[in-house]
Each structure stands twice: as structure tokens, then as C-alpha cells.
MARMI-877932 format. One record per residue (C-alpha): residue number from 0; residue in three letters; x negated, y negated, z negated. Coordinates in steps of 0.5 Angstrom, whole numbers, always signed. Layout:
REM MARMI-877932
   k   r    px    py    pz
 NUM ALA     X     Y     Z
...
***
This chain:
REM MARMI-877932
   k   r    px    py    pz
   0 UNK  -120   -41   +77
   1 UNK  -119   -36   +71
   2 UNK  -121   -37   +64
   3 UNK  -126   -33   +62
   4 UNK  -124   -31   +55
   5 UNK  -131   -28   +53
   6 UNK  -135   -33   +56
   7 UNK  -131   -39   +52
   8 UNK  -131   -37   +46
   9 UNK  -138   -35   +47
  10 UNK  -140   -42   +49
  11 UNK  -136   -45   +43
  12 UNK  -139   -41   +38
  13 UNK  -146   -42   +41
  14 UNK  -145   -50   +41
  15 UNK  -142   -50   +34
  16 UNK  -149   -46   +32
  17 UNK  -155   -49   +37
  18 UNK  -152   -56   +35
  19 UNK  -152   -56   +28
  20 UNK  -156   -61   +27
  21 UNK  -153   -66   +30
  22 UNK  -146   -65   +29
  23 UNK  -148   -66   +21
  24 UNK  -152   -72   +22
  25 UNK  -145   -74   +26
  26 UNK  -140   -72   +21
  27 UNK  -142   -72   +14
  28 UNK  -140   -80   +14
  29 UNK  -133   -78   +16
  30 UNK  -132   -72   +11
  31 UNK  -135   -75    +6
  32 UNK  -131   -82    +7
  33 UNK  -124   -76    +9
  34 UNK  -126   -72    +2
  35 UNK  -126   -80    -1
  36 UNK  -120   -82    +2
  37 UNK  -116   -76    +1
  38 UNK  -117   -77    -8
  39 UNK  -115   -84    -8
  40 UNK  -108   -81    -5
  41 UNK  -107   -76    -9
  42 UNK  -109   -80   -16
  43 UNK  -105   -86   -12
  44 UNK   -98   -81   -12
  45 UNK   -99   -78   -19
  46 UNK   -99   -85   -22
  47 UNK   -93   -86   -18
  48 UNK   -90   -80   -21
  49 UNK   -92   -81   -28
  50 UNK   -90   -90   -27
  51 UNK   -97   -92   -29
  52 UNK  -104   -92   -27
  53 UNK  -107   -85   -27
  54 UNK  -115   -85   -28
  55 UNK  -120   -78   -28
  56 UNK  -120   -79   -35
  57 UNK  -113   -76   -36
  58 UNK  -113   -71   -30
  59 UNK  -121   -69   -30
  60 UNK  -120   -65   -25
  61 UNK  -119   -66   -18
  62 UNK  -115   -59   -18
  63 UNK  -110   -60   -24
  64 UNK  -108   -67   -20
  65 UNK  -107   -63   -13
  66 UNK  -102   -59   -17
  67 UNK   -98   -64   -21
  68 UNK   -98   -67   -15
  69 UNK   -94   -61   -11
  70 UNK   -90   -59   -17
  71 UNK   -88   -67   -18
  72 UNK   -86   -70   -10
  73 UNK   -80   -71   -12
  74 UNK   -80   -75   -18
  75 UNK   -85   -79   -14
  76 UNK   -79   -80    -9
  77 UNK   -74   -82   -14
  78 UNK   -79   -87   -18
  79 UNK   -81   -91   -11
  80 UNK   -80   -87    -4
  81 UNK   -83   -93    -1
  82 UNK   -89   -93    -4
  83 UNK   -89   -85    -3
  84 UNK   -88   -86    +4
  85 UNK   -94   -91    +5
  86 UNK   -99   -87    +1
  87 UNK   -98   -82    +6
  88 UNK   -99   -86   +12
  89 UNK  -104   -89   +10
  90 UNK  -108   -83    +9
  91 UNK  -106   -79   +15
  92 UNK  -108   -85   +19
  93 UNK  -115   -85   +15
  94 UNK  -116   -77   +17
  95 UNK  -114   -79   +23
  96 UNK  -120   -85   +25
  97 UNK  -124   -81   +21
  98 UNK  -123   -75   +25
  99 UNK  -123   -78   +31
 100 UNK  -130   -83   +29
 101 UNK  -134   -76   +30
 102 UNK  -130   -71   +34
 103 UNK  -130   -76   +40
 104 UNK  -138   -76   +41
 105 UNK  -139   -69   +40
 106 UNK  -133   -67   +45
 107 UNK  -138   -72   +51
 108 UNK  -143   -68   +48
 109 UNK  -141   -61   +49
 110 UNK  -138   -64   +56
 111 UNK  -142   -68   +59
 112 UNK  -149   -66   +54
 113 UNK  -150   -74   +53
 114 UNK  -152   -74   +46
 115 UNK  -149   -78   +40
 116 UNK  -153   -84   +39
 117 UNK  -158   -85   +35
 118 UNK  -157   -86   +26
 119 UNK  -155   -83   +20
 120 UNK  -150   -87   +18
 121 UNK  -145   -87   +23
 122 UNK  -136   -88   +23
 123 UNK  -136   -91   +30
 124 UNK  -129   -93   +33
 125 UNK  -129   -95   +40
 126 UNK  -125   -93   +46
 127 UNK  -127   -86   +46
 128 UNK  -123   -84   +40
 129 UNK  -118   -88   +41
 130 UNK  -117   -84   +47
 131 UNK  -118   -78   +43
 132 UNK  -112   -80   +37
 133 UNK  -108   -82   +43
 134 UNK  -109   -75   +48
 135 UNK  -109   -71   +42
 136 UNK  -102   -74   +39
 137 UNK   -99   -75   +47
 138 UNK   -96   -69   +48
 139 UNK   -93   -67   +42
 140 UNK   -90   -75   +41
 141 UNK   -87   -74   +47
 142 UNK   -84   -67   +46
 143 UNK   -82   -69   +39
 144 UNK   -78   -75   +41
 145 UNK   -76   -75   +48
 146 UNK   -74   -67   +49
 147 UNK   -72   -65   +42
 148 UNK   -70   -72   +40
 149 UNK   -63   -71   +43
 150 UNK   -61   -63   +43
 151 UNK   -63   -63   +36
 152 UNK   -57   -69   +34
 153 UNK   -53   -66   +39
 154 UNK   -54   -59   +35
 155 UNK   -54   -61   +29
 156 UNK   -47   -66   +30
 157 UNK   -44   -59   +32
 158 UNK   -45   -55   +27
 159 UNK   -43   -60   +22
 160 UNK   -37   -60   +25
 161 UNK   -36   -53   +26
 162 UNK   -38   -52   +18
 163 UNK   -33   -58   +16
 164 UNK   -27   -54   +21
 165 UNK   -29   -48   +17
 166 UNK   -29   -51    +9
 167 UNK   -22   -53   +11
 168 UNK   -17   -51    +6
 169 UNK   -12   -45    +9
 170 UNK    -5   -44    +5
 171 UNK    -3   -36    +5
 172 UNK    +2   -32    +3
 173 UNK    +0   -25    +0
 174 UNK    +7   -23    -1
 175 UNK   +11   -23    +5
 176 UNK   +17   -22    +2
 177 UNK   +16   -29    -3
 178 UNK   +14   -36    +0
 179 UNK   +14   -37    -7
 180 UNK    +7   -34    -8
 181 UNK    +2   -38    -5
 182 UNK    -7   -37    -5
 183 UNK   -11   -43    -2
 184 UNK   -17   -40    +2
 185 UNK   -22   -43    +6
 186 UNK   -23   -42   +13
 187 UNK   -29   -38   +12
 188 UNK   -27   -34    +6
 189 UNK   -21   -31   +11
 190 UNK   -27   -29   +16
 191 UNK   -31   -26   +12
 192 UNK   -25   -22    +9
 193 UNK   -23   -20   +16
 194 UNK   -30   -17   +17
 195 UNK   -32   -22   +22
 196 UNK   -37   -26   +19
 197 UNK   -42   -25   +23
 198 UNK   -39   -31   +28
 199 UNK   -41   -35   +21
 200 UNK   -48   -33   +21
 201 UNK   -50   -31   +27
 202 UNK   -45   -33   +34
 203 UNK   -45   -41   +32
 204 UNK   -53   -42   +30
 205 UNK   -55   -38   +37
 206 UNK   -50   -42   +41
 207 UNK   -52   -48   +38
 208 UNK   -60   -46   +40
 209 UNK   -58   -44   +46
 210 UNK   -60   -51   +50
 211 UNK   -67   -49   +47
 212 UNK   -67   -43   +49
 213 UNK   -65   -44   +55
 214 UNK   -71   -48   +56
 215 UNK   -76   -45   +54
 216 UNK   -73   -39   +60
 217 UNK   -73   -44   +65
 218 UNK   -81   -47   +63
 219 UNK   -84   -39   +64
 220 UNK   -79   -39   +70
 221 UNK   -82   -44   +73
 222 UNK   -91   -42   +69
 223 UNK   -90   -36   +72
 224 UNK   -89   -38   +80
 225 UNK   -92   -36   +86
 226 UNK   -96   -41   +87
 227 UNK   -99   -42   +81
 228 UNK  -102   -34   +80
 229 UNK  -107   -34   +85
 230 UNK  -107   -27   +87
 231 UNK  -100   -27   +87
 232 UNK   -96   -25   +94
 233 UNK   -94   -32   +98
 234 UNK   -87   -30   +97
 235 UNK   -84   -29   +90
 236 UNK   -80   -24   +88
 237 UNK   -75   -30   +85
 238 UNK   -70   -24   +81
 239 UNK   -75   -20   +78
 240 UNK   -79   -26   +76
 241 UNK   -72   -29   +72
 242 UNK   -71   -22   +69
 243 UNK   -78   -21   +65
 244 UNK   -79   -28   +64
 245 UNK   -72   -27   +61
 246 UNK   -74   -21   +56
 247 UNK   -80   -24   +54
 248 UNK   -76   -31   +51
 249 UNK   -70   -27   +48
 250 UNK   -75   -22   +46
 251 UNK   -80   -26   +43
 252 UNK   -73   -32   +39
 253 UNK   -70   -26   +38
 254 UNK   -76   -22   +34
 255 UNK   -78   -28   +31
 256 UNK   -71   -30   +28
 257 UNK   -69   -24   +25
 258 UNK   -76   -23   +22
 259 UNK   -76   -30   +19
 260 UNK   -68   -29   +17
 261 UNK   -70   -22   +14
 262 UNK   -78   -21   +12
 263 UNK   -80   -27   +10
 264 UNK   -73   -29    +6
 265 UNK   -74   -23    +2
 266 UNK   -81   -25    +1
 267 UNK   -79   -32    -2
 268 UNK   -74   -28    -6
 269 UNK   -79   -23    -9
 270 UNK   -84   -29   -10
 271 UNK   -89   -24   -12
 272 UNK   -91   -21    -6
 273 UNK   -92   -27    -3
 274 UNK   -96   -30    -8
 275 UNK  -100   -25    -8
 276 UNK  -101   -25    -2
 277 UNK  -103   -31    -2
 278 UNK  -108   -30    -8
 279 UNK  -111   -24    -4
 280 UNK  -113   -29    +2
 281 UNK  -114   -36    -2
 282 UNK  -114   -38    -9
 283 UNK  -113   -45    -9
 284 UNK  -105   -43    -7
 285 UNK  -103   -40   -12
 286 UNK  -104   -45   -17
 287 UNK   -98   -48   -13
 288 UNK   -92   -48   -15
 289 UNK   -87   -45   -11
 290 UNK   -81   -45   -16
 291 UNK   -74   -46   -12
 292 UNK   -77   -45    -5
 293 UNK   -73   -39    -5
 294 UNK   -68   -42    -6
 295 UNK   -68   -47    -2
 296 UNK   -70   -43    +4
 297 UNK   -63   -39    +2
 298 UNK   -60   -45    +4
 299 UNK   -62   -46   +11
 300 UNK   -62   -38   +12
 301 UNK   -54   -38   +10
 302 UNK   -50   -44   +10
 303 UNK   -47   -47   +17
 304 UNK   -52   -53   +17
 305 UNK   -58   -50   +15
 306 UNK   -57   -45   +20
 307 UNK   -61   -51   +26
 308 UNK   -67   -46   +23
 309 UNK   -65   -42   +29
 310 UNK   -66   -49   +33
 311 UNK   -73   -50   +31
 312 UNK   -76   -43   +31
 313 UNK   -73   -44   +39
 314 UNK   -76   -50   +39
 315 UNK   -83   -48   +36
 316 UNK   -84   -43   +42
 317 UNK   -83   -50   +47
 318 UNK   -88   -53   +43
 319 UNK   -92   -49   +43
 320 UNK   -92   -48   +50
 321 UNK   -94   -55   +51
 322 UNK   -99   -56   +46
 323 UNK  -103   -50   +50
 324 UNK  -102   -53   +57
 325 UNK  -104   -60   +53
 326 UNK  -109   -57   +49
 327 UNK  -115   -60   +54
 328 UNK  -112   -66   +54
 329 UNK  -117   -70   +49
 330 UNK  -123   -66   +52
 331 UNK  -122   -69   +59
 332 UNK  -119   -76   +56
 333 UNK  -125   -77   +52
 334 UNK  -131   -75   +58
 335 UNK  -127   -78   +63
 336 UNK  -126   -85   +60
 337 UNK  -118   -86   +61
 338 UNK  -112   -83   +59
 339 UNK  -110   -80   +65
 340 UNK  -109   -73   +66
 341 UNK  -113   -71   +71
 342 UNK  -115   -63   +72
 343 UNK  -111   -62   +65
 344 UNK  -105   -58   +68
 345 UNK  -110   -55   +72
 346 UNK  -114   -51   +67
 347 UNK  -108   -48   +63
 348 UNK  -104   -46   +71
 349 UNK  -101   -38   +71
 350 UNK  -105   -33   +66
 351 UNK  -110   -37   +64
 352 UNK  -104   -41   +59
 353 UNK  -104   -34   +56
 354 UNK  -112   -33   +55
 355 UNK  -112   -40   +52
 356 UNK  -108   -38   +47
 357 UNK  -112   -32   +46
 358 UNK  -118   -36   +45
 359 UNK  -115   -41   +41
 360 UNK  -113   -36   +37
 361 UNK  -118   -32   +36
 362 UNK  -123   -37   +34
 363 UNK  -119   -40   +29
 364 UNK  -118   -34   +26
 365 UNK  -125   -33   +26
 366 UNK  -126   -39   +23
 367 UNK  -121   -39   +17
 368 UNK  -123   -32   +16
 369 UNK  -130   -33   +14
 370 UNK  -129   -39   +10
 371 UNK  -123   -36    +6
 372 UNK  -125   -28    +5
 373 UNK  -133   -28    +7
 374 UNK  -136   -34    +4
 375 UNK  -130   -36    -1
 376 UNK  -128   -29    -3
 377 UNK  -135   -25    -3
 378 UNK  -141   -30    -2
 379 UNK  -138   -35    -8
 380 UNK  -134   -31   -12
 381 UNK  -138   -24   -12
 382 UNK  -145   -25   -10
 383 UNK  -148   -32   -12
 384 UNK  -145   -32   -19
 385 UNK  -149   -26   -20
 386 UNK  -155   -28   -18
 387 UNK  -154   -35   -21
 388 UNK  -153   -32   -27
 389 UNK  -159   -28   -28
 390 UNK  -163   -35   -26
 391 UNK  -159   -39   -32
 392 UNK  -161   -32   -36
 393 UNK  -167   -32   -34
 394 UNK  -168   -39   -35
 395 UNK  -166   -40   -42
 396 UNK  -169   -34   -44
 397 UNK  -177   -38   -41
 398 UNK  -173   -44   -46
 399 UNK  -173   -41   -52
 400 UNK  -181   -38   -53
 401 UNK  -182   -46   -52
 402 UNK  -176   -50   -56
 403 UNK  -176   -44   -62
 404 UNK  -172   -39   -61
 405 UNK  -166   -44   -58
 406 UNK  -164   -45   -51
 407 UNK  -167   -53   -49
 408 UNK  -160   -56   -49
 409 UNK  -161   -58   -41
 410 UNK  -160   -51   -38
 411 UNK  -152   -50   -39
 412 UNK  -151   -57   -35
 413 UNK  -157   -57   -30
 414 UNK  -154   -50   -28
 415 UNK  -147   -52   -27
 416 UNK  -149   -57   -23
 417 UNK  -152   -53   -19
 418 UNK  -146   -49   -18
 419 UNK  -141   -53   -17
 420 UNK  -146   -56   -12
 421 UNK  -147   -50    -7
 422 UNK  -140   -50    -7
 423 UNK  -139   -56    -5
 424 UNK  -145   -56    +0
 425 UNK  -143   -48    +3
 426 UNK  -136   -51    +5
 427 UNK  -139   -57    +8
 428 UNK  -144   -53   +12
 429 UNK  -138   -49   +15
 430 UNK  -134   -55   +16
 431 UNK  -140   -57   +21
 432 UNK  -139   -51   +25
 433 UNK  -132   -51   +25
 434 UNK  -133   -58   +28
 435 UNK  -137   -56   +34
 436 UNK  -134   -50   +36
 437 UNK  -129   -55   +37
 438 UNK  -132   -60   +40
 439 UNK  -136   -54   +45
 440 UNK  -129   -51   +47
 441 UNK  -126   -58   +49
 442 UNK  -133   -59   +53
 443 UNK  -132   -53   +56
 444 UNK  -124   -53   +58
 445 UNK  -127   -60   +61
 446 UNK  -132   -58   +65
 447 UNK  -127   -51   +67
 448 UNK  -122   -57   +70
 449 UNK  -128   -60   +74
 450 UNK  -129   -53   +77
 451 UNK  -122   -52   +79
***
């Protein structure tokens, strides 16, 4: 069985499209209800912050209080961490049920083409999403706690100790000729000056990754068998196997280290080119405040415990590997009604991990594309505003030849309404898509396991 990549992608896009429909009439509840909940955190952690109760009337937007609320996290952590903590939970686990309320039906309907039951106002739980949330929290719950639980402790109390051994005070003396003149180094003071600094920076933290390394090795070792690539020849050629799968792991840990140590530090540094990135691709970011986040990066770039960065970009590759042999899972636990894993593994076996990952990440930048640069950018930032704007004009001008000269006190209100409406639904609209093309590639993965 060979994913094709055109042809999932095709179908995933057709489906978000042809079931428009349907998918809004499923949706729309659990997004408002998402939209709602998400408000009440984020009012709910700013009156932790400021210690009392902060309504609209004080933050009339709900810009300005998602901003307060970045820039002022870690005073709500020191006023109340409890409560900070609960507030969060709380509301992941809204998004969560919420999400799960709508995605469930809409992947049997993509897989199995039986349609949502019938109403509009609809924010089931049952055991379909039930199954959903399990499936989709499974494969990263249990690589998070029963993998990297252990390699990241032991790492992590290795390099501590290093870091410890290497602060430790270091009597010297400069003048052999009197042992009366005494300097109080540390040990890594006296590595750096002897130029072998590089075993602080670089040797302990890649040794301290190695298990993780070693592992993501061993996992496209045993991928890339035989026996899982249909047309490979019966007997494998183990040695040059092991050789390029290895390239490939040190290769891809390796770029991404130095490129994350290097580029995105400096990025940080500079700030600006970062942000201005940022405001190039989104708008809503750069109201942000990244202040100290270089800083803070620094730290884990350059001190001996922060140096576990190293652990978690190896871990980030293993991650990823289970999540793409586990990307099918909600959709096959969701139409076949149980947890068990079924043709999941099946779907993902040999070269097709690889055109998975194409066609998810095409897809989403596909969709993250549109909405940021082509709805967001030009259709609402460049194009509607001029023509929203020759309206209210005209409209204000039709006014004045019945109301004396003066424009009718209505028009102003009425076409900020309007405005911020289209915006509010043009967004809504394109989150209905993205939800089906979802839906149809988890029904189409699906139906792909019943195949092979």
C-alpha cells in the first residue's frame, strides 16, 4: 500500500470544501462556546495578576488583555500559581471536549460517509470523542512519560553534576618561584583559558543526548527494513542500511543544533528581525512582548544545565517520528469504534512515514498560508477596507442630502459593525475548512488502513 500524496491531499481539500455545509452546522457551537471559553481564561488570569476582579470595562479589548496577560504570566505565577495552573487546565480541557465534540462526527463522516445527526445546535460527547481525545493524546502521553521521562532525568542529573565538578574553586599559582601568590579560579575558567572550552559547550551536552540520538538511529534502522518497503529485495543490505540511516539522524541533529545554537540565538539577540518577521507573516504577534526572551534563550544555549536544549532538539526528532506513525490513530479509533490500533501502523509502514509527512506538512501550510498572508494580509488588510470605505463614503454623503448637510449619526456605528463582523465571520469561515480538510485526511488515512 503506497500513499498517494496528490491524491490525499486532493481529497482532504475536496472534503473540507463539498461539505462546507455541514461542517459549519457542526461547528459553529464548539467554536463559539471555544472562542467564549478562551475570554474567560484570559480575563480570569489577568484578574489574578492585578489581585482583583478585571471586567471589559477596564481592558475594553480583548487584544489589550491578551497582551497583558503575556507581558504579566509571571506575576500571576507569584501572586497565585494554583490558581494560574487551574485556570489553564480548565481551559485546555474546554478546547479539548469542545474540539472533540465536533471533529468525531465529522472524521465517521469522512471515513465511513454516515452523516451528523441532524440540529443545529449541537456539542455532543459521547464515546466517539471520547475516543477521539484518547487516540489523539496516546501517542505523545506515552512517548512524553514512559521514554523521555527516564533519559531526560538521567541527563539532566549528569549534566548537573558536570556543571558542579566544573564551578568548583581551583587554588593556582602563578608565580612558580613563590607559593605565596595564590589565584582562586574555577574550573571552567581554567578550560576556557587553555582553549578547550569546547568540551564545556559542546562535548558534555552531546554526550548527554547521545541515548536520544541513539534511539532515533535504531527507529529509522528498524523503519527502513526489508520487510516493511514492498519492493525491496528479500534480503537487506543490513551494513548500508545502518550507514545512511545513520547520516541521515547525525545529519538532521546536527544541522538543527548548530542552526537553532547559531541562527536563531542571534535572531533572538537582534530582536528585530525576528519580529519583523513575525509582523510580515501576522500582526497580532508583534503586539507581544518579547523582552528577556533572548536573554533567556542565552541561558540555555550557554550554561551547562541549560545545554539539555541539545536533549530536547534529539528528542523533537523522535517525537515527531511517533506522532507521524501515530497521525492515523484518532481517525481509525473514531470509525471503528474501539481503541485498538488496528491498520494504524500499517498506513504509516516504509516510505509512506515520509509522504505523510509530506502531505501534512503541505497542507498545513497551505492553510496557515491563506489565512495569514491571502485572507488576513491582502483580502482584510488591503482590499475590503477600500472598498468598505467608499460604502461608508457613499453612504454618508446619501445621508447629508436628507439630514442638512450633516452625516446621520448611524453610518459611523453601523459600518464598524459591519467591519469588524466580516472579519470575525471571514475567519470563522476558513476555520470550517481547515476543520474538514482534517476531518477528510483522517477519513481518507482510514479507509487507506482498511486497504492495506
Amino acid at each position: 500500500m503506497e500513499l498517494r500524496i496528490f491524491s490525499v491531499m486532493g481529497e482532504a481539500l475536496h472534503f473540507g470544501g463539498r461539505r462546507l455545509e455541514t461542517i459549519a452546522r457542526v461547528a459553529w457551537l464548539p467554536l463559539v462556546l471555544s472562542m467564549v471559553a478562551t475570554m474567560a481564561a484570559v480575563f480570569a488570569m489577568l484578574s489574578v495578576i492585578a489581585g482583583r476582579l478585571i471586567t471589559f470595562s477596564e481592558v475594553p479589548t480583548f487584544i489589550n488583555a491578551q497582551t497583558l496577560v503575556v507581558q504579566n504570566t509571571a506575576a500571576g505565577f507569584q501572586n497565585d500559581p494554583a490558581a494560574m495552573w487551574m485556570i489553564m487546565g480548565a481551559n485546555l480541557a474546554a478546547q479539548t471536549l469542545l474540539t472533540a465534540s465536533f471533529m468525531a462526527p465529522l472524521i465517521r463522516y469522512a471515513g465511513l460517509g454516515e452523516k451528523p445527526a441532524r440540529g443545529f445546535v449541537r456539542a455532543p460527547f459521547g464515546p466517539d470523542q471520547v475516543r477521539f481525545v484518547v487516540s489523539s493524546l496516546f501517542g505523545l502521553f506515552f512517548v512524553g512519560v514512559l521514554v523521555f521521562g527516564p533519559l531526560a532525568a538521567a541527563s539532566y542529573y549528569t549534566l548537573k553534576y558536570v556543571a558542579e565538578a566544573l564551578s568548583q574553586t581551583l587554588a593556582t599559582f602563578p608565580n612558580p618561584d613563590s607559593l605565596h601568590t595564590i589565584e582562586i579560579n574555577k574550573a571552567s575558567d581554567q578550560i576556557a583559558a587553555a582553549g578547550r572550552e569546547w568540551i564545556y559547550n559542546r562535548a558534555i551536552p552531546l554526550s548527554g543526548a547521545l541515548p536520544v540520538a541513539l534511539l532515533f538511529w535504531a527507529l529509522l534502522f528498524f523503519h527502513f527494513a526489508p520487510h516493511n518497503r514492498p519492493r525491496a529485495p528479500a534480503i537487506g543490505r543490513t551494513v548500508l542500511r545502518a550507514l545512511t540511516t545513520f547520516i541521515v539522524a547525525a545529519g538532521l541533529m546536527l544541522v538543527t543544533y548548530f542552526l537553532f545554537d547559531e541562527v536563531v540565538l542571534n535572531e533572538f539577540r537582534t530582536n528585530a528581525t525576528f519580529l519583523g518577521v513575525l509582523s510580515a507573516a501576522g500582526a497580532q504577534f508583534t503586539s507581544f512582548d518579547f523582552s528577556g526572551l533572548g536573554d533567556a534563550i542565552d541561558f540555555l544555549l550557554r550554561s551547562p544545565e541549560g545545554r539539555l536544549i541539545f536533549f530536547g532538539l534529539a528528542a523533537f526528532f523522535v517525537v515527531n517520528y511517533f506522532s507521524l506513525r501515530l497521525f492515523p490513530y484518532p481517525g481509525v479509533a473514531v470509525c471503528h469504534k474501539s481503541l485498538a490500533l488496528g491498520n494504524t501502523l500499517a498506513i504509516t509502514r516504509g516510505w509512506n512515514i515520509i509522504r505523510l509527512w509530506v502531505i501534512v506538512t503541505v497542507l498545513t501550510l497551505f492553510l496557515v498560508l491563506i489565512q495569514i498572508l491571502v485572507i488576513n494580509q491582502l483580502l482584510l488588510s488591503a482590499l475590503l477596507p477600500k472598498v468598505l470605505t467608499l460604502l461608508y463614503n457613499a453612504t454618508a454623503v446619501s445621508t447629508k442630502l436628507v439630514n442638512s448637510g450633516e452625516a446621520a449619526e448611524w453610518v459611523r456605528p453601523f459600518f464598524v459593525w459591519v467591519w469588524n463582523l466580516t472579519k470575525i465571520g471571514i475567519n470563522i469561515f476558513w476555520s470550517f475548512f481547515s476543520f474538514g480538510v482534517a476531518a477528510g485526511l483522517y477519513g481518507r488515512l482510514y479507509r487507506e488502513g482498511e486497504a492495506a
